[in-house]
C-alpha atoms as a printed R data frame, in Angstrom:
    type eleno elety resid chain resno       x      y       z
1   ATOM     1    CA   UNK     A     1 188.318 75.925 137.268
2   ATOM     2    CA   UNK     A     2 190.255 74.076 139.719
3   ATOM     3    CA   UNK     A     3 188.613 72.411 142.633
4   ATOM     4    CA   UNK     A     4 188.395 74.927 145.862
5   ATOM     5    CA   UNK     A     5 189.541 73.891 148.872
6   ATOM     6    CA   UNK     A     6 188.567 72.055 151.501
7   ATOM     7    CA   UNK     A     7 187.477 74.299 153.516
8   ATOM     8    CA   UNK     A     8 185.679 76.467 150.937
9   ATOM     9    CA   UNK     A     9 183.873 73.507 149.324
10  ATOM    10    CA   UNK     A    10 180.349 74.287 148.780
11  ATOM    11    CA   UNK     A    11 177.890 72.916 151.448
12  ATOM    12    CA   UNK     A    12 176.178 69.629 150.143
13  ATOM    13    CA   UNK     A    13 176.932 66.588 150.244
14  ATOM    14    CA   UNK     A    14 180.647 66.043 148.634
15  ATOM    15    CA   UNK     A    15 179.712 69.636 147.521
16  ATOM    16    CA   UNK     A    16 177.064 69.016 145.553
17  ATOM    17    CA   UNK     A    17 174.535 71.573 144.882
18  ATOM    18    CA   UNK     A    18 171.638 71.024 147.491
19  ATOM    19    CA   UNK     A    19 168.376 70.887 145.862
20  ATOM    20    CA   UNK     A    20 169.014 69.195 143.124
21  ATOM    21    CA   UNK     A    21 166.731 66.695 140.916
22  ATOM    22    CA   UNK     A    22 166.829 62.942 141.757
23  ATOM    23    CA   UNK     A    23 169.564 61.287 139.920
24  ATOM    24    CA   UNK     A    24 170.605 57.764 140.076
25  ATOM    25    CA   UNK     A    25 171.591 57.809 143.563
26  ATOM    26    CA   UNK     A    26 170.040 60.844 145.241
27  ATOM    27    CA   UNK     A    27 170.964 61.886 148.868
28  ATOM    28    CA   UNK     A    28 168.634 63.635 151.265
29  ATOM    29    CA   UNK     A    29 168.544 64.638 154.778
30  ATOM    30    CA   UNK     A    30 166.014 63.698 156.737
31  ATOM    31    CA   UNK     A    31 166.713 66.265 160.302
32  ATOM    32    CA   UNK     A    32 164.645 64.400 162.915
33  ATOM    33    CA   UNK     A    33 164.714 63.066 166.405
34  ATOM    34    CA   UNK     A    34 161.447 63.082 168.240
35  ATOM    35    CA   UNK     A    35 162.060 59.312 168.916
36  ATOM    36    CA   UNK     A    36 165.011 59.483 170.691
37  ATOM    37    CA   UNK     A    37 165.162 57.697 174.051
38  ATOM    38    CA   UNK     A    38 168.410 59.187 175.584
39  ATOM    39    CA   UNK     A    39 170.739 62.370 173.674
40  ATOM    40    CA   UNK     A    40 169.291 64.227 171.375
41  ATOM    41    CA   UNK     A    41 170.931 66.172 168.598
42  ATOM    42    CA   UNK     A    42 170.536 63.855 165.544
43  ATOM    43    CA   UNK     A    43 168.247 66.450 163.846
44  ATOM    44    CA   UNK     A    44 171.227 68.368 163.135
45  ATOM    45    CA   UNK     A    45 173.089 65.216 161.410
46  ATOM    46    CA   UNK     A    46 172.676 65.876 157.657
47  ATOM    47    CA   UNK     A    47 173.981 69.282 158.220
48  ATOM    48    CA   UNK     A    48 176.895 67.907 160.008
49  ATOM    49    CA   UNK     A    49 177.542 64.975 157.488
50  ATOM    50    CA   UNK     A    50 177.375 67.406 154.508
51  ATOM    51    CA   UNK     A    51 180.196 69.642 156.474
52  ATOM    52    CA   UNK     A    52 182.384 66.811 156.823
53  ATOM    53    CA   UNK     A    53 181.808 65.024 153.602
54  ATOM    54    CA   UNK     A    54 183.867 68.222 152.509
55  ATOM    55    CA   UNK     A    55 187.443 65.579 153.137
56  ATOM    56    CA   UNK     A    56 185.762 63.105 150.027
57  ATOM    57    CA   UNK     A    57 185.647 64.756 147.170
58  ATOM    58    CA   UNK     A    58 189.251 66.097 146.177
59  ATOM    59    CA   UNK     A    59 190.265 62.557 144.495
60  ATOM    60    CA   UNK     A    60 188.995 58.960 143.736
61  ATOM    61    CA   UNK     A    61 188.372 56.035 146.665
62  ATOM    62    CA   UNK     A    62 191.381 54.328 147.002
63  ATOM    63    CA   UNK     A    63 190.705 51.067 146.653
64  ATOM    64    CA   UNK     A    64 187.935 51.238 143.828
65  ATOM    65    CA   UNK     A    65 189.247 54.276 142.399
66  ATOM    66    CA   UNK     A    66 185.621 55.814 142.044
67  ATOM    67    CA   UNK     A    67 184.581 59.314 142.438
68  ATOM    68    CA   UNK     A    68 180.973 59.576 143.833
69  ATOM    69    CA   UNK     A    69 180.742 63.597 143.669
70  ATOM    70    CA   UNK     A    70 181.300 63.232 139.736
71  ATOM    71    CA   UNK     A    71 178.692 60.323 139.189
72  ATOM    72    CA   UNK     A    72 174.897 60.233 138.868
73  ATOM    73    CA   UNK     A    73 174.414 61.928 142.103
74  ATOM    74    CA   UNK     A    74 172.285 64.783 143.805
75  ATOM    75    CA   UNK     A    75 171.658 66.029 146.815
76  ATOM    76    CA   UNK     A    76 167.979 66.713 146.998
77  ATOM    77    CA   UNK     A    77 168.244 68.668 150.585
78  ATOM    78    CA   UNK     A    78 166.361 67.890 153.788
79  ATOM    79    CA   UNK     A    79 162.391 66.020 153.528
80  ATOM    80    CA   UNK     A    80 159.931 67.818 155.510
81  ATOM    81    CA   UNK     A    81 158.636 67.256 158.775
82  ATOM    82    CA   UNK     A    82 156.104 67.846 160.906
83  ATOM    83    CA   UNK     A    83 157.057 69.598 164.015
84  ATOM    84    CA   UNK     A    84 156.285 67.617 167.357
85  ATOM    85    CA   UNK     A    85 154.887 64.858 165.094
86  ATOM    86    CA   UNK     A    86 156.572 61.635 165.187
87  ATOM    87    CA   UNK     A    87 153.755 59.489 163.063
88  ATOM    88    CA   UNK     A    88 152.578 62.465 160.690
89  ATOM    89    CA   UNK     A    89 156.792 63.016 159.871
90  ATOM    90    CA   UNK     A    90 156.994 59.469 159.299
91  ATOM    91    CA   UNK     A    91 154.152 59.960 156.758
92  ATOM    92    CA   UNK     A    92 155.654 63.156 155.045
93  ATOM    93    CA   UNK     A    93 159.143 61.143 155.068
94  ATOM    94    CA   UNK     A    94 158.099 58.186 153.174
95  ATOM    95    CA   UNK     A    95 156.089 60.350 150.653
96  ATOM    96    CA   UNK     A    96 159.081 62.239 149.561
97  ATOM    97    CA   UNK     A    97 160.409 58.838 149.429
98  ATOM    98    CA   UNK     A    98 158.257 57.056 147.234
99  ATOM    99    CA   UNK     A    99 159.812 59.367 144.188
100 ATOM   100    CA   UNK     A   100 163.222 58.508 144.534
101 ATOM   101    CA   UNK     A   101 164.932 55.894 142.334
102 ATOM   102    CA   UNK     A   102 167.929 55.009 145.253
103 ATOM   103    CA   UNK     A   103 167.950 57.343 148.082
104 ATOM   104    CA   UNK     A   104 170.846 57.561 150.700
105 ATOM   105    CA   UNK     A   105 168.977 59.097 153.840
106 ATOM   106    CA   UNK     A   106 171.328 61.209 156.244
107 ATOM   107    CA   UNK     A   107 169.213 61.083 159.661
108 ATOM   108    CA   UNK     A   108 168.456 61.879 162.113
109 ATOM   109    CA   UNK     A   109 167.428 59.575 164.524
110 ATOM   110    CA   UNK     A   110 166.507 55.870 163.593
111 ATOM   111    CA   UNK     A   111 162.674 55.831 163.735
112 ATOM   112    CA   UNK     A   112 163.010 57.444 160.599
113 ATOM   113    CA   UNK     A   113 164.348 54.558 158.518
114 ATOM   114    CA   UNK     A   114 160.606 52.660 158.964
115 ATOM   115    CA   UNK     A   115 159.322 55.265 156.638
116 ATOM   116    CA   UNK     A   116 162.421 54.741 154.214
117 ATOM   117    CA   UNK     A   117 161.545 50.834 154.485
118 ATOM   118    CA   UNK     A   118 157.646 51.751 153.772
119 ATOM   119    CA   UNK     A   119 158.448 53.617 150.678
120 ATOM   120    CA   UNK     A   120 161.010 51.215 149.406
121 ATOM   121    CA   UNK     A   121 158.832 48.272 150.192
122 ATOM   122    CA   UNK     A   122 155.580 49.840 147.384
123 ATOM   123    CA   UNK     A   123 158.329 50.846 144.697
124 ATOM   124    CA   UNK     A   124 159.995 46.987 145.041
125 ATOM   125    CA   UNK     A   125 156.756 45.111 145.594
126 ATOM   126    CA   UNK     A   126 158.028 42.695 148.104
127 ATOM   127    CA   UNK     A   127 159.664 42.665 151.450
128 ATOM   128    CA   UNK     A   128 163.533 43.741 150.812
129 ATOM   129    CA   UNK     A   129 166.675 42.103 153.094
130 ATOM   130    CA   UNK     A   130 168.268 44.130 155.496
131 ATOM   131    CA   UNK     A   131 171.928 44.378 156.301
132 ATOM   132    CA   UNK     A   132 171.424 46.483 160.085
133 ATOM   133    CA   UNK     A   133 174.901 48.033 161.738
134 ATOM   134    CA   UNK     A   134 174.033 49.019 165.096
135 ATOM   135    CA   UNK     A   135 174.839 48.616 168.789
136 ATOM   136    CA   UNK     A   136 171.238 47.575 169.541
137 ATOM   137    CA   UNK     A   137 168.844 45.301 168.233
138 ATOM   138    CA   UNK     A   138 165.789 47.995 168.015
139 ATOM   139    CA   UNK     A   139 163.072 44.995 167.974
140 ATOM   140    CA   UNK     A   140 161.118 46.593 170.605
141 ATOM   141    CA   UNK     A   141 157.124 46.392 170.596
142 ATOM   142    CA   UNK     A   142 157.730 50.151 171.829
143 ATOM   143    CA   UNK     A   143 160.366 52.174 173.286
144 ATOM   144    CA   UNK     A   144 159.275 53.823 176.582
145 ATOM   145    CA   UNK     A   145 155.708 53.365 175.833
146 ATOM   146    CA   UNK     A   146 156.046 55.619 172.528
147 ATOM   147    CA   UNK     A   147 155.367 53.104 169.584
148 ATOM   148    CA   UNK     A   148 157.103 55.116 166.537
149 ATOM   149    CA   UNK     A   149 160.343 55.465 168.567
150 ATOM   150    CA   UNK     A   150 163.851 54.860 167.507
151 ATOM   151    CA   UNK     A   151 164.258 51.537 169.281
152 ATOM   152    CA   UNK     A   152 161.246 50.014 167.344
153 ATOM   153    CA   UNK     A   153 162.091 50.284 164.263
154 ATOM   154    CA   UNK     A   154 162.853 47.123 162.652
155 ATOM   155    CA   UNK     A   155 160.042 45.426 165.244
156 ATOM   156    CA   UNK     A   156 157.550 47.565 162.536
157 ATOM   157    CA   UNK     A   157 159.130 46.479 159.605
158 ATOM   158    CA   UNK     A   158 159.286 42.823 160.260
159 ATOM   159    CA   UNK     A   159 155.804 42.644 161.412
160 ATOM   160    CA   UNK     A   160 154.534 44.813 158.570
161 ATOM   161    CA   UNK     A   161 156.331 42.868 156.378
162 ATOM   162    CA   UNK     A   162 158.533 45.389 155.113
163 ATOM   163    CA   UNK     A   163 162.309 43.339 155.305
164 ATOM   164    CA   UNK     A   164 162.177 39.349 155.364
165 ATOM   165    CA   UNK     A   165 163.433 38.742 158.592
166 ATOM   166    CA   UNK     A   166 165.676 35.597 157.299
167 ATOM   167    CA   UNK     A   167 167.558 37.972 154.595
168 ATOM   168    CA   UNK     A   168 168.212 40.258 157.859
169 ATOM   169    CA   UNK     A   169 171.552 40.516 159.169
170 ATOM   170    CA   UNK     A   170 172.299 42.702 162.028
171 ATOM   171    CA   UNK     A   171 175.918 43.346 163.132
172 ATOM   172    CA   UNK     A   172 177.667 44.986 166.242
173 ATOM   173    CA   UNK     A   173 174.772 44.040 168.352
174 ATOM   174    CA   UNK     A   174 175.853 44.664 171.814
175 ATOM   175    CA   UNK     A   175 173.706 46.943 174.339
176 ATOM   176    CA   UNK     A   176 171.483 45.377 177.110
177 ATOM   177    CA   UNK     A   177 168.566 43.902 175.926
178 ATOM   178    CA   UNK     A   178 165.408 42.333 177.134
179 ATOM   179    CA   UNK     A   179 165.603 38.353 176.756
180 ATOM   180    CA   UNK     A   180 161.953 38.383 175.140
181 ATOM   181    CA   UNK     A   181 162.794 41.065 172.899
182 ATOM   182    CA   UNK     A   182 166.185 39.148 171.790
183 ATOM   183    CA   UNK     A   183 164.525 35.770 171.623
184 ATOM   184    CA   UNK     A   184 161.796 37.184 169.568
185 ATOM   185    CA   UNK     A   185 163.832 38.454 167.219
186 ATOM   186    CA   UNK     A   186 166.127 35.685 166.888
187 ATOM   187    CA   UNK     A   187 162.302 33.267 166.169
188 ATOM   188    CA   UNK     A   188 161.882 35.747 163.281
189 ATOM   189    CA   UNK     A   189 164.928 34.265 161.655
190 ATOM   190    CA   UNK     A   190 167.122 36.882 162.142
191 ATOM   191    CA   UNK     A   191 171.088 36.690 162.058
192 ATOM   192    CA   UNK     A   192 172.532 38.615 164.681
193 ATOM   193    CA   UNK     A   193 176.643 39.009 165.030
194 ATOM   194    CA   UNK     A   194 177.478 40.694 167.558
195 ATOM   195    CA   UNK     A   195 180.138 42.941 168.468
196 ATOM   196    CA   UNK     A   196 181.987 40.179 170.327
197 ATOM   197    CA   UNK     A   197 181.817 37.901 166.994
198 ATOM   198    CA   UNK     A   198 182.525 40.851 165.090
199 ATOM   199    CA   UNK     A   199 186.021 41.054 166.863
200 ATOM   200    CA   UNK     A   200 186.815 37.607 166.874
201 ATOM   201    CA   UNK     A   201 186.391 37.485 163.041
202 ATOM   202    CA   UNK     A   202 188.277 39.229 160.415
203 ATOM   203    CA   UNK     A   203 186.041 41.424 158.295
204 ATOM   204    CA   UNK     A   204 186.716 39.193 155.056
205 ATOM   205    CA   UNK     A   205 184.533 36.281 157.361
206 ATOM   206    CA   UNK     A   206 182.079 38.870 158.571
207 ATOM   207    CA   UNK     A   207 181.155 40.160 154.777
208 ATOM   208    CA   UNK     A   208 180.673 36.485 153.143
209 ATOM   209    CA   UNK     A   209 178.157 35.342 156.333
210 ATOM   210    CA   UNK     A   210 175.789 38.563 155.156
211 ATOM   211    CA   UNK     A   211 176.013 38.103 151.415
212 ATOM   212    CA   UNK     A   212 175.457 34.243 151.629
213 ATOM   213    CA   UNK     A   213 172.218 35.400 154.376
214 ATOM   214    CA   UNK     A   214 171.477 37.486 151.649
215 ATOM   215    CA   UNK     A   215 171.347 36.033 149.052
216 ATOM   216    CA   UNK     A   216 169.710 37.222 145.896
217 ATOM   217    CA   UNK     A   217 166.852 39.960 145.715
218 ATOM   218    CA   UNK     A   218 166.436 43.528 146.298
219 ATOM   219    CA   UNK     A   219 167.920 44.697 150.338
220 ATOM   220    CA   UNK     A   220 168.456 47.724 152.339
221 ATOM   221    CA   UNK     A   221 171.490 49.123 154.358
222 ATOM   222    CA   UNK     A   222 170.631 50.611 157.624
223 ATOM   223    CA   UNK     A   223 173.912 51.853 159.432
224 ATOM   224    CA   UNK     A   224 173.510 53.706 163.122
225 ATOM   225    CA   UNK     A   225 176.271 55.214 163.996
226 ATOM   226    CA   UNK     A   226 176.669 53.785 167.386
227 ATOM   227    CA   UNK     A   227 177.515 50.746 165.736
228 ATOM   228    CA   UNK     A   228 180.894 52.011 165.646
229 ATOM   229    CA   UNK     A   229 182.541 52.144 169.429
230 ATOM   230    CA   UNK     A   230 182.615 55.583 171.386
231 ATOM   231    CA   UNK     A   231 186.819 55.888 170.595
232 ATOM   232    CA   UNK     A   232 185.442 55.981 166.412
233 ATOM   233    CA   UNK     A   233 181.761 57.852 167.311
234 ATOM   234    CA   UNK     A   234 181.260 60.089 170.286
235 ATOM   235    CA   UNK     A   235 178.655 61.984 168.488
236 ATOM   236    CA   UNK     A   236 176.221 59.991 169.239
237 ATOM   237    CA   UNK     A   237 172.670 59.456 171.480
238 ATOM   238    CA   UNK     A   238 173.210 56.139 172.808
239 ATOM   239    CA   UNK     A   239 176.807 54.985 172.639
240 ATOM   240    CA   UNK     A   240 177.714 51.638 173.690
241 ATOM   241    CA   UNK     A   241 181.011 50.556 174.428
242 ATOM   242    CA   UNK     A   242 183.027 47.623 172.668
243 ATOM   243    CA   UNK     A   243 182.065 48.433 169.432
244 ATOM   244    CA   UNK     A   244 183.105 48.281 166.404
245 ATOM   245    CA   UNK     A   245 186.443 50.564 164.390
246 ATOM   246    CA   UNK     A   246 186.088 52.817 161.510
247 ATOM   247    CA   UNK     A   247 188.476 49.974 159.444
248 ATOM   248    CA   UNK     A   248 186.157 47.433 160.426
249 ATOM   249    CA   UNK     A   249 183.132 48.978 159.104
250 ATOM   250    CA   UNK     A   250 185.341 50.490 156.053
251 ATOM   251    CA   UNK     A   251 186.321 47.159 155.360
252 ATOM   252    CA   UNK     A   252 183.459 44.899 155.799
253 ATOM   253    CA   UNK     A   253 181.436 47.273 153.743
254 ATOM   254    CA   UNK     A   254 183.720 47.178 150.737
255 ATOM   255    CA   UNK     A   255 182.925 43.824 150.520
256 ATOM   256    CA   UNK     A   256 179.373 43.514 149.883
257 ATOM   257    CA   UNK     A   257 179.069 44.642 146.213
258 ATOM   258    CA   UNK     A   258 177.186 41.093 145.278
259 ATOM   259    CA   UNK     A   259 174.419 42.580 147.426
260 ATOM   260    CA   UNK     A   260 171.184 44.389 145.122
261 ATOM   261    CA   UNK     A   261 170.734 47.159 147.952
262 ATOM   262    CA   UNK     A   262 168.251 49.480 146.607
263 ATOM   263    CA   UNK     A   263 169.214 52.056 149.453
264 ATOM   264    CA   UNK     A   264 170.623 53.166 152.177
265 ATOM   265    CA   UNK     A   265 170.581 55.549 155.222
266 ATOM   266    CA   UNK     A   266 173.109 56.818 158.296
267 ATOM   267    CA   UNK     A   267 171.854 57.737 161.214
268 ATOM   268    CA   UNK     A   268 171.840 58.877 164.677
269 ATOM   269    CA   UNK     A   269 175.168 61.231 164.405
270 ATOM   270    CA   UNK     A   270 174.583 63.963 166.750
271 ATOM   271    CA   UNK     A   271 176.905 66.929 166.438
272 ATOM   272    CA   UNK     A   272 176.619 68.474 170.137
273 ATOM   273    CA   UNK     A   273 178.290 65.399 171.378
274 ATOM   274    CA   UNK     A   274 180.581 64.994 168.730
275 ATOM   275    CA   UNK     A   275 184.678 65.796 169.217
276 ATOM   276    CA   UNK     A   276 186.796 67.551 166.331
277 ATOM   277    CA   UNK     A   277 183.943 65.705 163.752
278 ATOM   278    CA   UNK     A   278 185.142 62.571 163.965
279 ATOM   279    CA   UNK     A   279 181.580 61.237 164.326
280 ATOM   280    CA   UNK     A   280 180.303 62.890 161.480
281 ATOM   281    CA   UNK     A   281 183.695 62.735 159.245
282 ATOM   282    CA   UNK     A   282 183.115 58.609 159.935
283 ATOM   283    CA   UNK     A   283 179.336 58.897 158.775
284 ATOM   284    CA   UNK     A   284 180.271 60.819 156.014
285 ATOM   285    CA   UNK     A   285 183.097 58.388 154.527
286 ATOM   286    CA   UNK     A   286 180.864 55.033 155.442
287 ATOM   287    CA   UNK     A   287 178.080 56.860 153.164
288 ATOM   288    CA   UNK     A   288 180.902 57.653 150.340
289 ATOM   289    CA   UNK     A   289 182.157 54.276 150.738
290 ATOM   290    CA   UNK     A   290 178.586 52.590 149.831
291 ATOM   291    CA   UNK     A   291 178.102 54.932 147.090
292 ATOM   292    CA   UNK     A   292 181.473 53.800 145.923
293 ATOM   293    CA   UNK     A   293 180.322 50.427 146.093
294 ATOM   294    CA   UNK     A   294 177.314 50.913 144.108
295 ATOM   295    CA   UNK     A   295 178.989 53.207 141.362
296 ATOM   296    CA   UNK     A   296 181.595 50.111 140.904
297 ATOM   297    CA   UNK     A   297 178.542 47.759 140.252
């Protein structure tokens, strides 16, 4: 039977069957945003990312000619959650976690990812390194006096010991920040390049610095999409301008292969601020184009 079109593709991820069993990269939605600290809307991300996803799947990538939608993939559906409940979500999250061989998270907001990190951190057995695309650094002890929310995320995993904080990269960094929250997560060892640097360098440059922080050993890809400037993502809770282009991210990401990234997640896409899905058509491709680079490994 040939391949229906676009716009009748079925409604998982590169139409993919939702509910599927794990395979050897498994996708799952995880529709929360309790944690967010300015527009909400990301809990209806992995519904919006499946719809758009629909543009992959009627040929191979065209660089590394791989298909995703006819590899080892499923899409498992959405994890629970508990309604209301940031910390007892975060629990049901990383328990539907634990099972899963390499999961590709569709969020949701970013709070989410520490319960990723937990899971991935028991089924490794050691802290993982982190390759972070975002506009902010989200090291803070708290955000707005709640402690699970999305701009404290990676402040939890490095002081849990989750990611090794000198195999952490973050790039696109460039929202206001409090000096004691940067310089205390620069004293952790991390690399920050932000967005400025990110401009000023072609991507080629920008992809050896994270694989050579890297370095050998299992890591993580954590991609907001506010990373991406406001022109690339409207669709977002807390855009920043300056940041970085679709081709950038594209480009930078096809280059980091050497990495042993035992997962990855997208987040923060939210579809009532998004124009003509270009938010969530972006998340969707930068999700195809890691699984691309995993299926080439």
């Amino acid at each position: 039977m040939p391949h229906p079109p676009t716009f009748a593709t079925p409604p998982g991820f590169l139409g993919l069957p939702i509910g599927g069993k794990p395979a050897r990269f498994s996708i799952a939605g995880i529709p929360l945003d309790l944690g967010t600290t300015n527009r909400p809307g990301a809990r209806f991300g992995p519904a919006a990312l499946r719809r758009a996803s629909a543009m992959l799947v009627d040929g191979a990538h065209p660089r590394s000619r791989q298909e995703p939608a006819k590899g080892d993939l499923a899409d498992l559906g959405d994890f629970p959650v508990a309604l209301g409940d940031i910390g007892e979500s975060l629990n049901l999250i990383e328990k539907e976690a634990a099972g899963v061989e390499h999961l590709v998270a569709l969020g949701g907001d970013h709070g989410v990812t520490l319960a990723l990190l937990r899971a991935l951190r028991k089924r490794v057995g050691e802290p993982v390194g982190l390759v972070h695309f975002d506009a902010h650094v989200d090291t803070w002890p708290d955000s707005f006096g709640q402690k699970w929310g999305h701009g404290s995320v990676f402040y939890h995993a490095i002081t849990e010991g989750l990611v090794d904080p000198k195999r952490m990269v973050q790039i696109g960094i460039r929202s206001p920040v409090d000096p004691e929250v940067m310089r205390w997560t620069l004293d952790q060892g991390v690399m920050v390049i932000d967005a400025e640097q990110a401009q000023e360098h072609r991507p080629a440059a920008i992809a050896s610095e994270i694989v050579g922080r890297l370095d050998s050993g299992p890591a993580y890809l954590s991609f907001d999409i506010d990373a991406l400037d406001p022109a690339f993502a409207p669709g977002t809770g807390t855009p920043e301008v300056g940041g970085l282009s679709t081709y950038q991210a594209q480009s930078i990401l096809r280059r980091l292969g050497a990495i042993d990234f035992r997962g990855m997640d997208l987040m923060e896409v939210s579809p009532p601020y998004d124009h003509a899905e270009i938010t969530a058509l972006a998340g969707a491709t930068l999700v195809w184009e890691y699984l691309c680079v995993m299926m080439a490994r």
